[in-house]
VOPAGU-2260 file (C-alpha; in pm, 1 decimal, decimal comma):
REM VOPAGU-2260
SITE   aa  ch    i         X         Y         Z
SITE  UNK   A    0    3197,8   -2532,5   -1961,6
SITE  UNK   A    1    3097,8   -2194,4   -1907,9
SITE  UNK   A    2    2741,3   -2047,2   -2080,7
SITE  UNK   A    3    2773,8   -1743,1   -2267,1
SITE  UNK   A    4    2529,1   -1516,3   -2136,7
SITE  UNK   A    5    2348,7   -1172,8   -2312,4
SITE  UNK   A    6    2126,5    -945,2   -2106,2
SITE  UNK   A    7    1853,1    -722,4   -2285,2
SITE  UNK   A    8    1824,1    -397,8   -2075,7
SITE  UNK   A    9    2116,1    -223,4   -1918,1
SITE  UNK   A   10    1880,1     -41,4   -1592,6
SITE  UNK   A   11    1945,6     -50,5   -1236,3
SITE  UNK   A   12    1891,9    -490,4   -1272,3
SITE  UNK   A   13    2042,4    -536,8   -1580,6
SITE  UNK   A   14    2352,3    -337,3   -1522,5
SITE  UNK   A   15    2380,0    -309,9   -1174,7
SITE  UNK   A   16    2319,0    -662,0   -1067,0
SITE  UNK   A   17    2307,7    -906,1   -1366,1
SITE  UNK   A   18    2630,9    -771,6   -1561,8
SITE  UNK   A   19    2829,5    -682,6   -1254,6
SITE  UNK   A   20    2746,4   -1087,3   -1142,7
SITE  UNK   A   21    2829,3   -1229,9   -1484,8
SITE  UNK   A   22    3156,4   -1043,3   -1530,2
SITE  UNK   A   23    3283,4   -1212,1   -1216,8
SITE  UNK   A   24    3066,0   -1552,8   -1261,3
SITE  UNK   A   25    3222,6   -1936,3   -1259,7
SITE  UNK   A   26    2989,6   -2066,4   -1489,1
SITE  UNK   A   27    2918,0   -1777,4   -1737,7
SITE  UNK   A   28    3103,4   -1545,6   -1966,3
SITE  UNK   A   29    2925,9   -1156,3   -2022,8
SITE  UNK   A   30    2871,7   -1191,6   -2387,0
SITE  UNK   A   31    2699,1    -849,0   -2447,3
SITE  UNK   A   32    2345,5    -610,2   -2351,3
SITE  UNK   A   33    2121,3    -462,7   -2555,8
SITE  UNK   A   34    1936,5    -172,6   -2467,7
SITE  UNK   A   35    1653,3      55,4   -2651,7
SITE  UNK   A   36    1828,2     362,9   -2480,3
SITE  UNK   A   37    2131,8     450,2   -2704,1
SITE  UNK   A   38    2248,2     664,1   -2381,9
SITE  UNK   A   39    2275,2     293,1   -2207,3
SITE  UNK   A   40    2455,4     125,6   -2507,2
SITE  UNK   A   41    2691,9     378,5   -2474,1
SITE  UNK   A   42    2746,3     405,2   -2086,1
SITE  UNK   A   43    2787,7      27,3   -2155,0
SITE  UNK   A   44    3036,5      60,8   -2454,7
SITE  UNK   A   45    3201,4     256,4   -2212,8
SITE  UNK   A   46    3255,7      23,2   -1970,8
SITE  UNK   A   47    3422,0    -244,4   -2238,9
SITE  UNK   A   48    3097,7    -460,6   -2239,8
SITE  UNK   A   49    3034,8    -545,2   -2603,3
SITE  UNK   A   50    2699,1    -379,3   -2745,8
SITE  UNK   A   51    2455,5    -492,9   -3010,4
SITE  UNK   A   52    2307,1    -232,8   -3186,7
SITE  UNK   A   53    1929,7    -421,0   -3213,0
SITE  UNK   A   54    1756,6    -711,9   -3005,9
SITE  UNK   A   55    1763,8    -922,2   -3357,5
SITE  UNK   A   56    2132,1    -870,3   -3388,0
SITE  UNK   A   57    2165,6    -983,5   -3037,6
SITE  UNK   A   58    1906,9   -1282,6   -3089,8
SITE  UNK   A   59    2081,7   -1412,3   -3423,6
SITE  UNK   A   60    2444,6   -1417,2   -3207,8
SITE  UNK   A   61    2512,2   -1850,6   -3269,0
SITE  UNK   A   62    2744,4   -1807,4   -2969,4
SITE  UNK   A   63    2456,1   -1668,0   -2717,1
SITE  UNK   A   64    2326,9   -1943,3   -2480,1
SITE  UNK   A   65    2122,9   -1786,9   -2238,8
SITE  UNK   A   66    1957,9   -1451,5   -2237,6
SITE  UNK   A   67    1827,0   -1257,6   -1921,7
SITE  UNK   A   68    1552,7    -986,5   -1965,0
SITE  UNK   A   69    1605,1    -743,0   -1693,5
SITE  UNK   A   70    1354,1    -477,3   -1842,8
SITE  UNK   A   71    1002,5    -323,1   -1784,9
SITE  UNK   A   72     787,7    -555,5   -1673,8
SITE  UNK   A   73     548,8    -557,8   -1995,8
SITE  UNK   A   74     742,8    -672,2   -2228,3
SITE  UNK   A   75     924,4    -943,7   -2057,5
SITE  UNK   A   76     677,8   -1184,1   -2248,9
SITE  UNK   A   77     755,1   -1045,7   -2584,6
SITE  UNK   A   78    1099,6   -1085,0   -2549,3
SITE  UNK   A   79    1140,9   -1432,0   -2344,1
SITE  UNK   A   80     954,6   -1601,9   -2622,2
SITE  UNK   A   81    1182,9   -1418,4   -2890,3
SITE  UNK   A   82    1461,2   -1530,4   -2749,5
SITE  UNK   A   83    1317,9   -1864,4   -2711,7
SITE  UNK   A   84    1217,4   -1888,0   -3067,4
SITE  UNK   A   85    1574,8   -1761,7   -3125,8
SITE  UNK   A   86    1709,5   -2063,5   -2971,0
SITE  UNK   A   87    1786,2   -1905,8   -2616,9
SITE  UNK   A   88    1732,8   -2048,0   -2263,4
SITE  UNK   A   89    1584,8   -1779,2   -2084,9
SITE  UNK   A   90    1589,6   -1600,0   -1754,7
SITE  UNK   A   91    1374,7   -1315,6   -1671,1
SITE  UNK   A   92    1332,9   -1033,5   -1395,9
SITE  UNK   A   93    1098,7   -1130,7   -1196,1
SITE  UNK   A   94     756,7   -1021,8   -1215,2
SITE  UNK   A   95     806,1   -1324,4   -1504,6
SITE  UNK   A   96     518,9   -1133,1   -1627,6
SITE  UNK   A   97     162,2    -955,5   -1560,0
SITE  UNK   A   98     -71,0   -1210,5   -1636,6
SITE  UNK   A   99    -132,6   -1599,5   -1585,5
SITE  UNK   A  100    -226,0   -1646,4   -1951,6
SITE  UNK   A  101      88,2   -1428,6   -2051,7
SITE  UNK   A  102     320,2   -1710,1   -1836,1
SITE  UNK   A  103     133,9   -2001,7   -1996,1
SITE  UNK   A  104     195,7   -1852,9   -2327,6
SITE  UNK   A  105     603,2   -1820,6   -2243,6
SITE  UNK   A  106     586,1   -2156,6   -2102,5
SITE  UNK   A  107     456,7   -2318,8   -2413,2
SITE  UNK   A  108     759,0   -2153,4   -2597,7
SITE  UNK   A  109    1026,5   -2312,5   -2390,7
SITE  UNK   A  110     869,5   -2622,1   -2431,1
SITE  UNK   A  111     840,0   -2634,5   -2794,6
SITE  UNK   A  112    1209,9   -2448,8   -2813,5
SITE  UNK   A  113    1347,3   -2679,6   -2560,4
SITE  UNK   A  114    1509,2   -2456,4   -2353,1
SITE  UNK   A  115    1536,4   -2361,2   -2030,7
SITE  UNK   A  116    1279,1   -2098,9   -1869,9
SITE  UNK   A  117    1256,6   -1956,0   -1537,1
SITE  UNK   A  118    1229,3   -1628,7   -1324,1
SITE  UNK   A  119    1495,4   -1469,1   -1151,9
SITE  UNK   A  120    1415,0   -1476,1    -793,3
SITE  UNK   A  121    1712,2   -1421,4    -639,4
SITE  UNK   A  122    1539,2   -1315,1    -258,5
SITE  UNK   A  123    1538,0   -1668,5    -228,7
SITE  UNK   A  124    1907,8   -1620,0     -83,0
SITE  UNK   A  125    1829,1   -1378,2     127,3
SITE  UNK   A  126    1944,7   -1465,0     425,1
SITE  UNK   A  127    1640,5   -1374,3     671,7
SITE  UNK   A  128    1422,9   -1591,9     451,5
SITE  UNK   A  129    1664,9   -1854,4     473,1
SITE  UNK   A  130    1664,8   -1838,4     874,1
SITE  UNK   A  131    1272,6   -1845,4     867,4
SITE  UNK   A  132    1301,4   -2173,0     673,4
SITE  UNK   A  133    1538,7   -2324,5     863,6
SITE  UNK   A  134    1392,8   -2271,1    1184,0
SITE  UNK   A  135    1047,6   -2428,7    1015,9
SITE  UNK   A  136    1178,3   -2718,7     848,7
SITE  UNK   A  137    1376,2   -2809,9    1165,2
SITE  UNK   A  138    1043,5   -2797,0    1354,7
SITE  UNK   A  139    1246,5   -2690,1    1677,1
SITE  UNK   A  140     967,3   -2492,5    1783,1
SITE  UNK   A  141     693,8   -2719,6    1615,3
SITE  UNK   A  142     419,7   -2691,8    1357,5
SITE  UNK   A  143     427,2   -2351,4    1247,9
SITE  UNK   A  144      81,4   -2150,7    1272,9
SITE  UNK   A  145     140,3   -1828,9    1116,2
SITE  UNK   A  146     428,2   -1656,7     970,0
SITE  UNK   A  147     465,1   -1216,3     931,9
SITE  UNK   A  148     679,1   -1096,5     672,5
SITE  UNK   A  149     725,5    -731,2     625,6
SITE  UNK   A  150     923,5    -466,9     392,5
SITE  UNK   A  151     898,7    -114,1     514,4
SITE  UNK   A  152    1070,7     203,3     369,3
SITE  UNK   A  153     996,4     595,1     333,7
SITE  UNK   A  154    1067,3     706,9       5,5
SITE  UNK   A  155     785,3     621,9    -206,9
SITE  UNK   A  156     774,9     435,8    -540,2
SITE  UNK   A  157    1101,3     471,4    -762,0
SITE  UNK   A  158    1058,0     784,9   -1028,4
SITE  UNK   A  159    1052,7     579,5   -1304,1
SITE  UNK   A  160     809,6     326,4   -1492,1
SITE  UNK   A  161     722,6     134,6   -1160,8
SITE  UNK   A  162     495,1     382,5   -1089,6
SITE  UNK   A  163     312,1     390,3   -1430,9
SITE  UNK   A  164      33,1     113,9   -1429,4
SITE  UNK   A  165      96,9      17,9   -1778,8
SITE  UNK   A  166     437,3     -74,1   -1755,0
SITE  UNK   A  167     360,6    -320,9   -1428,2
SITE  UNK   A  168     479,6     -50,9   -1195,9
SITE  UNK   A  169     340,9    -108,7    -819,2
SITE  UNK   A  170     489,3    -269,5    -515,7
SITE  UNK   A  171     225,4    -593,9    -580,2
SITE  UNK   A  172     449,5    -645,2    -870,7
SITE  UNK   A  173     796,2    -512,2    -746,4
SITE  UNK   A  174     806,9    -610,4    -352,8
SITE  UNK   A  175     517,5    -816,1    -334,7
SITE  UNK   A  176     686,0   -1089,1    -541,4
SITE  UNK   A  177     934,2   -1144,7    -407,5
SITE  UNK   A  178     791,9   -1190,8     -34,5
SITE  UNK   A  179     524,7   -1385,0    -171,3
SITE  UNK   A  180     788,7   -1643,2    -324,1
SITE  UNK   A  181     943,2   -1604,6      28,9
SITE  UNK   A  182     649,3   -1710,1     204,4
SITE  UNK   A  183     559,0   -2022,4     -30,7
SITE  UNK   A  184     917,5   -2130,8     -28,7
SITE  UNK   A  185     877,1   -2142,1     334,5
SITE  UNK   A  186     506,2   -2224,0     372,3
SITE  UNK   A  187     430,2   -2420,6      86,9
SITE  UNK   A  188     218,0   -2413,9    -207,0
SITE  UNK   A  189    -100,7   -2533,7    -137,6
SITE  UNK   A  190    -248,1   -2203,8    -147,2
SITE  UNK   A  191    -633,3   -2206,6      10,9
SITE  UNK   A  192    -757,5   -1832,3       1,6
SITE  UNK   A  193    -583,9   -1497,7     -65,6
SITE  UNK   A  194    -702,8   -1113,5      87,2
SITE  UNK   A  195    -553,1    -833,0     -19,6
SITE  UNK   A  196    -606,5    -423,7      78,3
SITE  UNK   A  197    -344,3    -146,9    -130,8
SITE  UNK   A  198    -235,3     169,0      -7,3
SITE  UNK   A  199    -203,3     454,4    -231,3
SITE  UNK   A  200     -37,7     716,4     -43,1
SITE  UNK   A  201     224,2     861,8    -268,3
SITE  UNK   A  202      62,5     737,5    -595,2
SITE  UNK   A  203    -299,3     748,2    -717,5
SITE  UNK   A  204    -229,8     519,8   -1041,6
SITE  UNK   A  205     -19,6     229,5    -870,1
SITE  UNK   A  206      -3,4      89,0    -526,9
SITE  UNK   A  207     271,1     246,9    -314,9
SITE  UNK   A  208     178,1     -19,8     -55,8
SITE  UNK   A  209       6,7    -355,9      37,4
SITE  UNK   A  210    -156,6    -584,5     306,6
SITE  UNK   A  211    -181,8    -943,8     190,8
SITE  UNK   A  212    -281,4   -1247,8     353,8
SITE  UNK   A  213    -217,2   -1600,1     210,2
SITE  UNK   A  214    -422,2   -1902,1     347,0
SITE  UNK   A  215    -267,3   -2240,8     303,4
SITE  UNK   A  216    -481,0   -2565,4     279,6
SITE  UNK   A  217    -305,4   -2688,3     625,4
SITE  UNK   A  218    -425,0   -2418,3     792,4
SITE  UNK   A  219     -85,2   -2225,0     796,2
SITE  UNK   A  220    -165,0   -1823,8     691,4
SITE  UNK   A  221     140,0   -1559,0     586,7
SITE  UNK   A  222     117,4   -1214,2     643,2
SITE  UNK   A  223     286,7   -1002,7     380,8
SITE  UNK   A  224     326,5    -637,0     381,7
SITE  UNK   A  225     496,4    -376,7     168,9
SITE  UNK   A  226     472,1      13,5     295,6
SITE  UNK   A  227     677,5     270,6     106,6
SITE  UNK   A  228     575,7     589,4     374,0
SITE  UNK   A  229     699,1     390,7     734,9
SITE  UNK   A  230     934,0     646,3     871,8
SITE  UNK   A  231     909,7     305,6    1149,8
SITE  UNK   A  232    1002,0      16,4    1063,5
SITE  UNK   A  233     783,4    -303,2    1172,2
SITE  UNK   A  234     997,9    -596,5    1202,6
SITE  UNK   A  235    1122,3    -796,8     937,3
SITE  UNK   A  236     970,9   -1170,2     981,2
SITE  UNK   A  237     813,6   -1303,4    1245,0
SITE  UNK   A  238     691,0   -1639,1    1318,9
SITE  UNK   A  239     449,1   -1840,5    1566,4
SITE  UNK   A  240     446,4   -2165,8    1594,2
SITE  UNK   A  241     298,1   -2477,6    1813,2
SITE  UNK   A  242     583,5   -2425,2    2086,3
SITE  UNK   A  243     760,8   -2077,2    2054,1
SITE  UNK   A  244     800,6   -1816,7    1852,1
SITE  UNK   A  245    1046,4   -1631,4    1596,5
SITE  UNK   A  246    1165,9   -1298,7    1509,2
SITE  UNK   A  247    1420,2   -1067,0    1311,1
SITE  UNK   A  248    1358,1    -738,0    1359,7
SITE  UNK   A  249    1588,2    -619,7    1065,3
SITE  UNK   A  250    1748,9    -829,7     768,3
SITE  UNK   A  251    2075,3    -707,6     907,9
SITE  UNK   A  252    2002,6    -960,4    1283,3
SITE  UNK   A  253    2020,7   -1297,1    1312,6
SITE  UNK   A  254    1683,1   -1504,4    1388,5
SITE  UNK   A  255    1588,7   -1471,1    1719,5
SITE  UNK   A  256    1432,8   -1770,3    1910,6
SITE  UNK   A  257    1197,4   -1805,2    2209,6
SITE  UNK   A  258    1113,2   -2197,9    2283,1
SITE  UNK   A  259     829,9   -2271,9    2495,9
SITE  UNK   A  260     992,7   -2598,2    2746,9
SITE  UNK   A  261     727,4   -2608,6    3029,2
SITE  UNK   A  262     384,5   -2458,6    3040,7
SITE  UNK   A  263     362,1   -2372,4    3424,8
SITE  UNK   A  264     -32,9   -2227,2    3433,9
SITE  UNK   A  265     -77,1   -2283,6    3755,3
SITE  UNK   A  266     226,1   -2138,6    3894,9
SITE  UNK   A  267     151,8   -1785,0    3689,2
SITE  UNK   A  268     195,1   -1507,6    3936,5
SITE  UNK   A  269     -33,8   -1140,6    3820,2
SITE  UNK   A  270     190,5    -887,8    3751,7
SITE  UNK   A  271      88,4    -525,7    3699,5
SITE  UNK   A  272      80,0    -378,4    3327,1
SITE  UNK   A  273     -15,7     -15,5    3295,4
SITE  UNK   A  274    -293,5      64,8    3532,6
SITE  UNK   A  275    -410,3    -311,4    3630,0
SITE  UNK   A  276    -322,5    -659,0    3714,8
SITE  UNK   A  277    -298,1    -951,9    3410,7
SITE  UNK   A  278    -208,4   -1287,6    3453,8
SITE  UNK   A  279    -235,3   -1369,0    3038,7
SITE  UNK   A  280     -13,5   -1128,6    2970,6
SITE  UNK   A  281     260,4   -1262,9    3242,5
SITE  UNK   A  282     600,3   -1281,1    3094,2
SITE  UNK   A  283     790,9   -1573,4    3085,2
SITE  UNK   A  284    1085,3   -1705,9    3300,3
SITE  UNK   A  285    1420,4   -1893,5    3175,7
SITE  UNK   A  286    1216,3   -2215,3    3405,0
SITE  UNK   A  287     942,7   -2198,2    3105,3
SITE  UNK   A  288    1132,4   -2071,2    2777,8
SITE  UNK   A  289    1461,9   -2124,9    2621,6
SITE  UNK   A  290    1623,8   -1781,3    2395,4
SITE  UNK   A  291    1853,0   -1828,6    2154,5
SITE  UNK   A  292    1977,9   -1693,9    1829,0
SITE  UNK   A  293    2021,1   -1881,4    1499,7
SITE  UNK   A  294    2375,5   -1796,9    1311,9
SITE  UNK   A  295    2317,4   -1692,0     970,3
SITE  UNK   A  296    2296,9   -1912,1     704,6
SITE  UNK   A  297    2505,4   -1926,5     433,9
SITE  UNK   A  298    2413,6   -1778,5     129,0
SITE  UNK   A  299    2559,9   -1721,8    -222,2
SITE  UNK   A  300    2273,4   -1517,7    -455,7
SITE  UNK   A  301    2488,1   -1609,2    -752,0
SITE  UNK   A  302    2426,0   -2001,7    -683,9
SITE  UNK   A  303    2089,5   -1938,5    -909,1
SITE  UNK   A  304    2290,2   -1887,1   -1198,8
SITE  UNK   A  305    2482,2   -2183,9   -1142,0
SITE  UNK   A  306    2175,2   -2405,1   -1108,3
SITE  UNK   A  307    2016,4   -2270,7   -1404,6
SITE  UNK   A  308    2328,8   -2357,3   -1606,3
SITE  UNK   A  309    2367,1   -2705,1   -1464,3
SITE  UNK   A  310    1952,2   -2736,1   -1531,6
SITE  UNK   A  311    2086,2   -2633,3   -1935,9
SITE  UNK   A  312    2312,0   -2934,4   -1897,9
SITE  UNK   A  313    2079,2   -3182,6   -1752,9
SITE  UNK   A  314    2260,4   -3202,0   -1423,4
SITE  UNK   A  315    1966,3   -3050,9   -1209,9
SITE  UNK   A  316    1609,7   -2930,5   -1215,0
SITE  UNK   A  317    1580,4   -2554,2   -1295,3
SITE  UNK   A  318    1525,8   -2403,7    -906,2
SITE  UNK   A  319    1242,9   -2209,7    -987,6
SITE  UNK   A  320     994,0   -2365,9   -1123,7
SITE  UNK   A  321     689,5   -2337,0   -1429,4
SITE  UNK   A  322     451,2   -2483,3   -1143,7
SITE  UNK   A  323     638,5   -2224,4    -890,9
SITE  UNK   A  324     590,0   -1924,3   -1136,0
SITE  UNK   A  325     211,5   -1996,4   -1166,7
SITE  UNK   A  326     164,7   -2038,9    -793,1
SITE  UNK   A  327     340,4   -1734,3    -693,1
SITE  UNK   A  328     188,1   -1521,5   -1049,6
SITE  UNK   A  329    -151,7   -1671,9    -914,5
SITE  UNK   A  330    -108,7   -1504,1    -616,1
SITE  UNK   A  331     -61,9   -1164,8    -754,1
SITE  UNK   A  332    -342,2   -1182,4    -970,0
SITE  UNK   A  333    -585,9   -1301,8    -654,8
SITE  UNK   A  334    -469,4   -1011,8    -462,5
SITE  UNK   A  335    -583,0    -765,8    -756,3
SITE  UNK   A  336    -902,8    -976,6    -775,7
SITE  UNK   A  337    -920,1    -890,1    -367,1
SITE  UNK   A  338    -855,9    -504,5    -440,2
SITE  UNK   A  339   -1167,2    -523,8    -614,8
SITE  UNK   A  340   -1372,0    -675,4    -431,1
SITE  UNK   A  341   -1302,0    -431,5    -135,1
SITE  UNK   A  342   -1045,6    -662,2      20,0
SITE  UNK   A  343   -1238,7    -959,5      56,3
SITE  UNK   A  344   -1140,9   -1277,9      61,7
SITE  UNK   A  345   -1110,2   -1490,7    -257,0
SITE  UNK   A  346   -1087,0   -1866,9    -247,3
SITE  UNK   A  347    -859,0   -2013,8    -528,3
């Protein structure tokens, strides 16, 4: 049976993405938005979705299951554990929030309601990411050492509250999190160590920019960089591991693949490079290295709603989760403990 689903803010997320999804969705009905902007109640109004005129009215609506917060990222506590209190399961936009002591607090209010909290983190489907994990969980190149994961543009922070510190503006918080979650989902948890150094190129207040690395317990590290003034982009993942390596230069190309099959020191020829001879820096032969690419995978963004209604009914385990949000809010809240320090590293 379908969920009946509200969403409080009616922005670029909230309209754009969550409404336009749940007007089309299998497994939930658009029941209404709320928004503090009357000029977004009515643009919604206009569009025939139905409009409550407060967040209580919303909140007090019996027929409401589920309510996703797609606003400003410092008041997504307030709200969650309104709604919460109200009765509601829960999604919100990711940053879930802007401290670790804010998610606890939000956690303890599902529990005690009952319902159903996570974070929308729907770059989990996206289908680079989803290459990157296939090709380490298959371990057709072995062990992987390191992994590079990189979002480049040339416009700057958005003019709007994500570049006002207050409201959890910054690419740490917009970006950031969602890479981050990238690299644990395909790394792992176990978290060892994080360094951190922002850029702040087109904004003094907020980061326009980061370079974070992520140590893992087993050794593995992730690279993860956001740049809002790269007129050039760097490529998009990249991967090393015990016997190849793997790129995609853009999220638009498949996964490529270069598998190390014979080592062949000895037979290494010198080959000139520039203005001298190198044998390290000999490339490889089809004798030595297999090159493929690895089809897309499959990927539905929408499937996250469907989980967390089937995790309302008991079917499944909610996709993200509490022990997920911490790791990934940990993180976050490292890295600013990094910036601090000068960029240095901080053991968890």
């Amino acid at each position: 049976m379908k969920k009946n689903a509200a969403v409080i803010g009616y922005g670029g997320m909230g309209a754009g993405f969550h409404c336009k999804n749940l007007l089309t969705s299998d497994v939930c009905n658009l029941a209404g938005i709320y928004d503090i902007d009357p000029a977004k109640r009515e643009l919604a109004a206009s569009r025939g979705v139905k409009v409550y005129n407060t967040r209580e009215e919303l909140l007090a609506d019996p027929t409401i299951d589920m309510v996703t917060i797609a606003t400003p990222n410092d008041v997504h506590e307030e709200i969650a554990i309104a709604a919460l209190e109200a009765g509601k399961n829960v999604i919100s936009e990711k940053p879930v929030t802007l401290s670790l002591e804010s998610l606890e607090r939000m956690i303890a209010a599902s529990k005690k309601a009952g319902k159903i909290f996570s974070v929308h983190q729907n770059r989990r489907f996206d289908v680079d990411a989803l290459a990157m994990k296939q090709i380490a969980d298959s371990g057709e190149i072995g062990e992987v050492i390191n992994i590079e994961s990189r979002i480049h543009g040339s416009r700057g922070i958005p003019s709007d509250w994500r570049g006002i510190k207050k409201y959890g503006g910054g690419m740490l918080y917009d970006w950031g999190i969602h890479i981050i979650d990238q690299a644990c989902m395909i790394l792992g948890y176990d978290v060892k160590s994080v360094r951190c150094n922002f850029d702040h190129i087109t904004n003094d207040e907020v980061d326009d920019g980061f370079q974070l690395t992520i140590e893992y317990h087993s050794g593995k590290k992730a690279y993860c960089e956001v740049g809002t003034y790269n007129f050039v982009d760097m490529p998009r993942f990249y991967m090393r591991a015990k016997n190849g390596s793997a790129i995609i230069p853009h999220w638009t190309i498949p996964a490529h693949v270069v598998k190390c099959k014979a080592w062949h020191e000895s037979d290494v020829l010198p080959v000139v490079n520039a203005s001298g001879l190198t044998k390290t820096m000999a490339p490889r032969d089809s004798i030595t290295v297999d090159e493929y690419d690895i089809p897309k995978p499959a990927s539905d963004v929408h499937d996250y709603y469907r989980n967390f209604v089937r995790a309302i009914d008991g079917l499944e385990e909610q996709m993200v989760t509490h022990d997920q949000m911490r790791c990934v809010l940990k993180i976050i809240m490292t890295a600013f403990e990094s910036v601090e320090k000068g960029g240095d590293k901080v053991v968890w």
